[in-house]
Residue, then its C-alpha position, 0 to 999 in steps of 0.5 A: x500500500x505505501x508502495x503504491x501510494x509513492x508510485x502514485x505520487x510519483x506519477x502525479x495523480x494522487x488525490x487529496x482526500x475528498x472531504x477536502x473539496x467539501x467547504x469549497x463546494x459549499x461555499x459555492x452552492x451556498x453562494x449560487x442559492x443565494x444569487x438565485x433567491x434573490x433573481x427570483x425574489x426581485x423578479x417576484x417584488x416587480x409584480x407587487x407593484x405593477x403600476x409602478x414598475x410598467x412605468x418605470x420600463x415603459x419609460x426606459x424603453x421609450x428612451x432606448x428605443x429612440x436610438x436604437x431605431x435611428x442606429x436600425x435607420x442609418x444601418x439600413x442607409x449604410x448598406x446601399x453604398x456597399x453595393x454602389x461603390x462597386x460600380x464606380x466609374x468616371x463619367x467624361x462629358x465630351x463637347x457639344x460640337x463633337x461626333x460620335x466618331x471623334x469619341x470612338x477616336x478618344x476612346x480607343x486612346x483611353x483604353x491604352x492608358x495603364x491607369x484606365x481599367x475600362x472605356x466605354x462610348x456612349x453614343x448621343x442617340x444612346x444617351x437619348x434614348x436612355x433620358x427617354x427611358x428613365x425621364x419619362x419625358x418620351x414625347x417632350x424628347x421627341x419633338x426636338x430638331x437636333x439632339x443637345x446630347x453630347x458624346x460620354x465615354x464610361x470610364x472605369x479607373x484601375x485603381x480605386x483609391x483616392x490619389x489615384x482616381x484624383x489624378x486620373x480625373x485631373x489628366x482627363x480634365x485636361x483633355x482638349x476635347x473633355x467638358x466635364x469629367x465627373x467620378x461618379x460616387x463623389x456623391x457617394x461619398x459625401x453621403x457616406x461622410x454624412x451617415x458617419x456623422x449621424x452615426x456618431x450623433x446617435x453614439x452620442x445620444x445613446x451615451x446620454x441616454x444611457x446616463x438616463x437609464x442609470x437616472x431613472x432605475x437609481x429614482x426607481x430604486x430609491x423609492x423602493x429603498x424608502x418602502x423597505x427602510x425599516x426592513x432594511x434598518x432591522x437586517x442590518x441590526x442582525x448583522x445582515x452584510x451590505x452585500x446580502x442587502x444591496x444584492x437583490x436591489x442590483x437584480x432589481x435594476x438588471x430586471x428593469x434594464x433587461x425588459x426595458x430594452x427588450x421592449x425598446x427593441x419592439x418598439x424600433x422593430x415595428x417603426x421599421x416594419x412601419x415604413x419597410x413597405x413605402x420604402x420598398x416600394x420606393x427602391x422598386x421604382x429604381x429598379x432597385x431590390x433592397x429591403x429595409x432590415x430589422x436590428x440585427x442579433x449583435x446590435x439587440x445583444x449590445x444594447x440590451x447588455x449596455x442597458x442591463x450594466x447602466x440598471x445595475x449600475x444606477x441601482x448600485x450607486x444609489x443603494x451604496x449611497x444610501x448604505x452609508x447613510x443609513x444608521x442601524x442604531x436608530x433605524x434612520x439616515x443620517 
């Protein structure tokens, strides 16, 4: 036996005996069953005044709910220009008095130049019937004498990055039969400057918002505290920890947070479902597909854990503030 037990030794596997384990487990049974009376206990507590605390998560959710939605709103704006600065291309405008033989000429050049991918003619009688389709002005078009169209060569850069695009765009300007050369998403990408601002506008107002989340779970915990004061005063006598006290108050703000924000992701889910119909029909008359979306899982999970730190939050400031104050002597604050 001692034999075996060095050679188990030796080997790395002796155990300590298993009564050794016992005040640990304990000690985290003990302390799990805790955590768990008190989720439940304060989950329970919410329901003993239901006025109050429907209000109180009407009122978090009205206020998570106004950036959420924006943040659906600019997140839905954003996916369209994905798919647009794929077709990038420079749009050369030749001069009026230019035939299409004279851009057939130019064209031809253009597709030698190593810094363009692509070159494409669009002819004026192209040009036309393409206004004519898309203008809806058919009749009005044709009617004129003589097409004020003039020739456009399509061409695509073979490089996208700024510099790049910015000389080849200043090479073109120079061409002595170019009028106007225009890089088709500069509006692109003035548009995306502008969602990126709005972007960080709703950052902002989510960070201020959130700060009201701690406000108003803080108020609604605070009154609760003045409720429970005399119950409070009599644990803390028989020697109840702020810990044992402040516990089921933090699960109460974690309550109020989480159905808060669940309800506020409803609410931004229906403004979307709201206008994802005219909207839809909006892009189908460009001959578009794109679809509004809902929030996506990853932002409904960001919010709602953001929301559920700013409740514990709020109601762990106020429940310490109110712990020191508290004297258990006289069962008053002082």
């Amino acid at each position: 036996m001692l034999f075996r037990k060095k050679v188990n030794f030796r080997r790395g596997i002796f155990r300590p005996p298993i009564q050794a384990y016992e005040p640990i487990k304990t000690r985290v049974n003990t302390y799990l069953s805790l955590q768990k009376e008190a989720l439940n206990t304060s989950f329970v507590r919410l329901w003993v005044t239901p006025i109050g605390s429907m209000l109180t998560i009407l009122v978090l959710a009205m206020a998570l709910a106004l950036p959420v939605s924006l943040h659906g709103l600019v997140e839905n704006a954003q996916k369209p220009l994905q798919a647009l600065e794929t077709t990038s291309q420079i749009s050369l405008f030749l001069k009026p008095e230019l035939n299409n033989q004279s851009g057939r000429r130019l064209v031809e050049i253009l597709k030698r130049n190593p810094k363009v991918s692509t070159a494409e003619l669009i002819t004026k009688e192209q040009g036309l019937v393409e206004l004519s389709e898309l203008s809806g002005f058919a009749d009005a078009l044709s009617v004129l004498a003589n097409n004020p169209l003039p020739v456009v060569a399509l061409i695509k850069p073979a490089k996208t990055d700024v510099s790049s695009v910015s000389q080849l765009l200043q090479e073109l300007r120079k061409l002595p039969e170019a009028d106007l050369a225009q890089f088709d998403t500069e509006w692109l990408n003035k548009l995306r400057l502008m969602l990126e601002i709005a972007e960080q506008c709703v950052t902002a107002f989510s960070l201020l918002l959130g700060i009201g989340v701690i406000f108003i779970v803080g108020n609604t915990i605070r009154l609760e505290l003045q409720t429970r004061h005399e119950e409070i005063a009599v644990q803390k006598l028989l020697g109840a920890t702020n810990q044992f006290i402040r516990r089921p108050f933090l699960y109460a703000g974690l309550w109020y947070a989480l159905l808060g924000s669940i309800l506020a992701l409803s609410l931004a889910n229906t403004i979307i479902l709201a206008v994802r119909d005219p909207a839809n029909q909006l892009a189908s008359l460009y001959g578009s597909t794109y679809q509004l979306s809902f929030i996506d899982l990853r932002a409904s999970l960001l919010m709602t854990l953001t929301a559920v730190l700013f409740g514990i939050s709020g109601a762990w400031i106020v429940v310490s503030f109110y712990l020191r104050k508290l004297d258990p002597a006289k069962g008053t604050k002082h």
